[in-house]
VOGU-3710 file (C-alpha; in Angstrom, 3 decimals, decimal comma):
1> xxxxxxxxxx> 0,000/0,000/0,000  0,986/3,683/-0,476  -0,167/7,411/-0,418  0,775/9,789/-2,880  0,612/13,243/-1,521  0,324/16,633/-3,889  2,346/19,361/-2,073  1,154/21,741/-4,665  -2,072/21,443/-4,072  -1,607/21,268/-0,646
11> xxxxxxxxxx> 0,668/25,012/-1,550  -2,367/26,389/-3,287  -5,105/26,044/-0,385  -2,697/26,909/1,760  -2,613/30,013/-0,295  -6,289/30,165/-0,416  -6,575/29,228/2,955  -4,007/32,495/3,955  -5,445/34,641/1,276  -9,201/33,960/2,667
21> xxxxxxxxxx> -7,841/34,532/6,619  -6,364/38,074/5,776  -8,992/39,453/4,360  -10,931/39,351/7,932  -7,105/40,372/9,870  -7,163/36,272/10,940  -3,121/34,644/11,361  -3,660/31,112/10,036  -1,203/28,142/11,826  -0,461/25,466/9,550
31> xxxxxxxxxx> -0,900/22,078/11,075  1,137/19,548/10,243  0,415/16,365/12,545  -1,746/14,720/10,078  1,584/13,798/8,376  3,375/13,657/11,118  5,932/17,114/10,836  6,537/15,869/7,104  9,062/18,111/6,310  7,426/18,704/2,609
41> xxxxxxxxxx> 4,056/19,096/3,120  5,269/21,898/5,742  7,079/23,653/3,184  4,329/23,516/0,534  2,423/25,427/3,577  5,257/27,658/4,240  5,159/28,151/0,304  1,441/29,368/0,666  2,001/31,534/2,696  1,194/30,248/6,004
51> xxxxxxxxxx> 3,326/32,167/9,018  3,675/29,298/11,204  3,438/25,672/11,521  1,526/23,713/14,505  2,485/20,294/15,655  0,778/18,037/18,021  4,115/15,682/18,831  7,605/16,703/20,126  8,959/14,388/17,870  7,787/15,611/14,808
61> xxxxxxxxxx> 9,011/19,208/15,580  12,745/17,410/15,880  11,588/16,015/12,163  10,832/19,553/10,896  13,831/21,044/13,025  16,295/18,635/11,139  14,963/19,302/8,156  16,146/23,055/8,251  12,281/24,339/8,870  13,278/27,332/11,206
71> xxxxxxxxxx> 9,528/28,797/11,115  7,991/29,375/14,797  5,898/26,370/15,540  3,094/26,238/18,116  2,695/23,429/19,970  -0,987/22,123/19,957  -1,179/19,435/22,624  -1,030/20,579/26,390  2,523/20,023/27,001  3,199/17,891/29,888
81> xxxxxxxxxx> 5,640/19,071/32,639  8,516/16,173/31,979  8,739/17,371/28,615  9,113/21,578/29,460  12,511/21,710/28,443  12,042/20,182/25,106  9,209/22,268/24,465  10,948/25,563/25,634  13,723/24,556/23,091  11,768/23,284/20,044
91> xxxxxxxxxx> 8,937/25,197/19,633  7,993/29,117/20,253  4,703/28,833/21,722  2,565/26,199/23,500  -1,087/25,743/24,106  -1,867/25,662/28,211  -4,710/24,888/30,701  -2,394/24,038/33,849  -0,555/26,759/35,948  1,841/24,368/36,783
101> xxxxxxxxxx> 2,965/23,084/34,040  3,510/26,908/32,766  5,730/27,283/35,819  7,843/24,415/34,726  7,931/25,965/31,193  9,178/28,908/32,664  12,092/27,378/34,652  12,969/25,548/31,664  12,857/29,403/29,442  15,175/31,181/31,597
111> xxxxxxxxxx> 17,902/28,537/31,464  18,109/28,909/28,407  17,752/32,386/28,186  14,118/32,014/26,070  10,983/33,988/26,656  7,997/30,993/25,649  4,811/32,213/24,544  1,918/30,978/26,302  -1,974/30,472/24,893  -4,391/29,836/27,759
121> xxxxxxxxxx> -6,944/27,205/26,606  -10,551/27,913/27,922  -13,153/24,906/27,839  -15,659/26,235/25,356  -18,218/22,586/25,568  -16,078/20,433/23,758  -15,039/18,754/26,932  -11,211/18,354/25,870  -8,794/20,864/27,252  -9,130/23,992/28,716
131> xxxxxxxxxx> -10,132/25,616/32,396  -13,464/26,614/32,668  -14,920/29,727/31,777  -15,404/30,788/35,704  -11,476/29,686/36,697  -10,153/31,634/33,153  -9,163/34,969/35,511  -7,459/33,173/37,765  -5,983/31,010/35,538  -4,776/33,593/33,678
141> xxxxxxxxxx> -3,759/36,015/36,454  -1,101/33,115/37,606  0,285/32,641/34,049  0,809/36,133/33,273  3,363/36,201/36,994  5,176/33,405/35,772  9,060/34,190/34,430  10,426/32,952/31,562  7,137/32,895/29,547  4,489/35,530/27,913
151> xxxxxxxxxx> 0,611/35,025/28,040  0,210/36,284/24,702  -3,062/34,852/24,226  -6,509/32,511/24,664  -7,729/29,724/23,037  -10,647/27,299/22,493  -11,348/24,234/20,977  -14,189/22,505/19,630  -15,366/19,808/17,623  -12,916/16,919/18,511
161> xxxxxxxxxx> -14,559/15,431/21,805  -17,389/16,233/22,504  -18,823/16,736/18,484  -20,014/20,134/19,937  -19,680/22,740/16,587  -18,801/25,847/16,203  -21,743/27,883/15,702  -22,199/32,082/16,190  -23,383/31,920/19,460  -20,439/29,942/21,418
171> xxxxxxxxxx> -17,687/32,343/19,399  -19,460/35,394/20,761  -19,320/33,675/23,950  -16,130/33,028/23,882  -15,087/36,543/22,759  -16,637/38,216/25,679  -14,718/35,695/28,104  -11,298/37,118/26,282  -12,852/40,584/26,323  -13,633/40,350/30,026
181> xxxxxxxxxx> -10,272/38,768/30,476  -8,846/41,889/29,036  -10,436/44,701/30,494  -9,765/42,510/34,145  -6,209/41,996/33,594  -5,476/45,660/32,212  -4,319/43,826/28,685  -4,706/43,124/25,010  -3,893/39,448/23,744  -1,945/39,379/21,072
191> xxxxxxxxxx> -3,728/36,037/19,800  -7,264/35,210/19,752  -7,205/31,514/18,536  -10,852/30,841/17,933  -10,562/27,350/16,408  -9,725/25,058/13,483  -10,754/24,234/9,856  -14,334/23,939/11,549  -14,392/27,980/11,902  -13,497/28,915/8,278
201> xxxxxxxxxx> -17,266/28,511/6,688  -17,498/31,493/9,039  -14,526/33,398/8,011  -15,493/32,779/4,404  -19,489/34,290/5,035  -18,089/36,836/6,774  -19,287/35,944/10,250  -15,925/35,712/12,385  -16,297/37,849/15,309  -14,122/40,821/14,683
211> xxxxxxxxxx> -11,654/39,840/17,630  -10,685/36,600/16,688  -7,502/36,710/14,809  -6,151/33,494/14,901  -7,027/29,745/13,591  -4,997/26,625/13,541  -5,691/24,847/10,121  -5,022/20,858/9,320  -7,664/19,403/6,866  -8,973/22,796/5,329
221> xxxxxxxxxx> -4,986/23,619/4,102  -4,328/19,747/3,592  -7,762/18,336/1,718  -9,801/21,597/0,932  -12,494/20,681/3,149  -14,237/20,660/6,309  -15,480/17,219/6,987  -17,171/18,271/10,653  -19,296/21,292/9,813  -20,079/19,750/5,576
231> xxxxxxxxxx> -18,961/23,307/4,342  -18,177/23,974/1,068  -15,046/25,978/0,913  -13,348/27,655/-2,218  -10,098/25,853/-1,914  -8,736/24,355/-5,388  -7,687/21,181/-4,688  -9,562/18,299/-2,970  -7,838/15,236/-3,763  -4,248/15,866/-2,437
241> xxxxxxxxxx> -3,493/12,803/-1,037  -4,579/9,482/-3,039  -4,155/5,785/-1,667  -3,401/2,371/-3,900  -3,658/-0,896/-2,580  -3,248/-4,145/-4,290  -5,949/-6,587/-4,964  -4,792/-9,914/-3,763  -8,712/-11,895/-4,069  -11,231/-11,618/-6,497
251> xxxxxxxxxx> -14,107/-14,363/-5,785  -18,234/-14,763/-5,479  -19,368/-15,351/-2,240  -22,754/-15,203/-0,132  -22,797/-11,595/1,576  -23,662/-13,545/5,093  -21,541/-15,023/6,956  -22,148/-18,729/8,208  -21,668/-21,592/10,431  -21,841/-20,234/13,984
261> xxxxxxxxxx> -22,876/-17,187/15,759  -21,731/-13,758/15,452  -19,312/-12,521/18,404  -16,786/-9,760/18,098  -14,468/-9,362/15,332  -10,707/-8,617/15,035  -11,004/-4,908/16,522  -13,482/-5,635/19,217  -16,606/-4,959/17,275  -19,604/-6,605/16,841
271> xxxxxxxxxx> -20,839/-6,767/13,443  -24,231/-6,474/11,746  -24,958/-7,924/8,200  -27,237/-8,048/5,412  -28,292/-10,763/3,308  -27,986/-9,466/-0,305  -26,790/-13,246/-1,829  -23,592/-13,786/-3,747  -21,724/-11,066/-4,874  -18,701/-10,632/-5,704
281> xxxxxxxxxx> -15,605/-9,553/-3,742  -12,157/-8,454/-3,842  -9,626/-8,498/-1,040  -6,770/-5,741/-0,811  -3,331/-5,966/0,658  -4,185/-3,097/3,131  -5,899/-3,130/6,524  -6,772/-1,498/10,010  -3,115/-1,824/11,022  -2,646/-0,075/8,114
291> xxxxxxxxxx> -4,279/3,057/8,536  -8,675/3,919/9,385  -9,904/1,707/6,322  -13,423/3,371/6,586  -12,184/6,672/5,220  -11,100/5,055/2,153  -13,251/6,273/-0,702  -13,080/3,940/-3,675  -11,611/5,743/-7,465  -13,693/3,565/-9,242
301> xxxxxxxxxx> -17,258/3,297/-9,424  -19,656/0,700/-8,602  -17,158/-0,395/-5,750  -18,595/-0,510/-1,865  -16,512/-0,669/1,571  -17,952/-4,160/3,090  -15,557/-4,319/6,339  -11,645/-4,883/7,346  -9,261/-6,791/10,033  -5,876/-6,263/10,997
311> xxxxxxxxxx> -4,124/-6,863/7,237  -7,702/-7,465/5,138  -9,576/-4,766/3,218  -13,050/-6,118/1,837  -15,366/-4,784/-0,878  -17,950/-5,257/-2,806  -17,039/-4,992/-6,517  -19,895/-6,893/-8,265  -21,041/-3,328/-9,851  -17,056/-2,147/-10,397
321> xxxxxxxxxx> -16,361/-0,309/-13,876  -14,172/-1,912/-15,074  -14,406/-5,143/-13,409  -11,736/-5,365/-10,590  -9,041/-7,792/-11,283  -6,293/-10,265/-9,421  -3,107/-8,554/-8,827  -4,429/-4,602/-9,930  -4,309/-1,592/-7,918  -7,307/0,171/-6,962
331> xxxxxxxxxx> -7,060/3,615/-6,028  -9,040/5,663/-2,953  -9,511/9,614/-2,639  -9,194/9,481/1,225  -10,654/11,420/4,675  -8,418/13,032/7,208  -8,687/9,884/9,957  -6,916/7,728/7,075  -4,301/10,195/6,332  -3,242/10,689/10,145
341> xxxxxxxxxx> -3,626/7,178/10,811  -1,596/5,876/8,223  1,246/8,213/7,677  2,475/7,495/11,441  2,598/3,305/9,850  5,964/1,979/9,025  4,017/-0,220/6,554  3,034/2,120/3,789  5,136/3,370/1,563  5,050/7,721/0,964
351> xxxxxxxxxx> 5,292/9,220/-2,533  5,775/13,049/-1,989  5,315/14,709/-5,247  7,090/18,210/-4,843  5,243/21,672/-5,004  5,588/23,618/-8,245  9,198/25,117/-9,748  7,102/29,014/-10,030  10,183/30,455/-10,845  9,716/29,078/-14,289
361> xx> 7,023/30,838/-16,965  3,431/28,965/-17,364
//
């Protein structure tokens, strides 16, 4: 199995992405964890225009870092206190919910002589990170005293827990919070981060509170769309990544199983079935160890996803156009979850296909 990966494509929605953000005074981070730092999907970003990178990992900062990417990179996961040095000396600003673990990140900044930027995350529904909207003045208040780092800013967060979306209502919500933050604290933030790719239907109607100026962008930049709010954005490229997988089976068989009853299967789910008679079948040399098989959107028509174990992808290809054959590749447009699954496998193989040489004439 392999993905292929378009860095120009990914350049030009990053450039859409950046071009669409400025024209409402929003900073847009880059996010890079879906491929895990890859040092040339970051640059096709930095090519577009994007300011700043944002990792999730420590690890693949070091990948970007040895790769010569000197752009400031904000840290998206809450760090945790054992790692405060590395964080202090890999990456310029970190996302934060716990006083003490700012503390730590401070010790760690002034030995080495580093001032680290701090975003205070405040719980906005989603139920993930952040302090709650009551403990955000305090909170804050403690972080701001700390040496060695800078409370340039507040967060939120929504849409990866809890399912709770963005909508008008919770971003004016969570403006006043950083508005009443402000006028209690006698400061401006520097950085309003008021989401993800979820928040940029609203930046393209128009409908971004005014004080938000910052969002952290993954899928929007990486596969011109928004997959948790269904919004149809005007980025130009939507299939920058593509998967192929061998077909290693082709046979008829009865849609239900048979001979016993049905208990869990190889992932610790129960499955349900539907008797539709014999159709016919092809097995692929990719499965769930592989990367999240049910994102995988079949090339071809007239194929269906029917399941997957650890090494088995099924489908249905009694309807395929062609007809699927022994020993061919099929090919998949993919979803995010497959993407970030299986770029962090050591079983698939990566085809980067470089961004565009622009310094030549069309």
């Amino acid at each position: 199995m392999r993905i292929e990966v378009d860095c120009e494509g990914i350049r030009r929605n990053a450039e859409a992405v950046v071009g669409m953000c400025a024209e409402h005074g929003i900073r847009v981070a880059g996010v890079t964890k879906c491929c895990c730092g890859e040092p040339d999907v970051a640059r096709a970003m930095l090519a577009g225009g994007v300011p700043e990178l944002a990792e999730s990992r420590l690890d693949n900062i070091r990948r970007l870092r040895a790769a010569g990417i000197d752009a400031p990179v904000l840290l998206l996961r809450l760090p945790a206190q054992s790692e405060a040095e590395q964080v202090v000396a890999l990456a310029q600003v970190s996302l934060n919910s716990e006083v003490e673990t700012v503390r730590a990140l401070g010790r760690a900044a002034v030995a080495q002589g580093l001032t680290h930027g701090v975003i205070l995350m405040v719980e906005m529904g989603d139920r993930r990170e952040g302090v709650m909207p009551e403990d955000a003045l305090p909170t804050a208040r403690a972080m701001a005293a700390v040496d060695g780092v800078e409370l340039i800013g507040i967060g939120a967060n929504l849409s990866c827990i809890g399912g709770i979306l963005p909508t008008c209502e919770n971003m004016i919500w969570f403006v006043d919070i950083v508005e009443k933050l402000e006028q209690d604290l006698g400061m401006q933030f520097e950085i309003v981060s008021g989401g993800h790719t979820g928040n940029l239907g609203f930046v393209h109607r128009g409908e971004m509170p005014d004080r938000i100026n910052h969002v952290r962008v993954g899928e929007g930049i990486l596969f011109g769309v928004d997959s948790t709010t269904f919004c149809e954005l005007p980025m130009p490229c939507r299939t920058t990544f593509r998967v192929f997988a061998e077909v290693i089976e082709v046979k008829d068989k009865p849609s239900m199983p048979s001979g016993g009853p049905i208990g869990i299967d190889a992932f610790n789910r129960v499955p349900t079935w539907e008797d539709h008679g014999i159709r016919r079948r092809a097995i692929l040399a990719v499965g769930e160890i592989d990367l999240q098989t049910d994102c995988l959107v079949p090339a071809r028509p007239g194929i269906s996803y029917v399941g997957a174990s650890s090494d088995h992808l099924v489908l249905d290809v009694t309807d395929a156009e062609p007809p699927v054959r022994l020993g061919e590749e099929l090919e998949f447009d993919v979803l995010y979850p497959a993407i970030s699954t299986g770029w962090s496998s050591v079983n698939t193989t990566k085809v980067i296909k470089p961004i565009a040489d622009r310094s030549q004439p069309d």
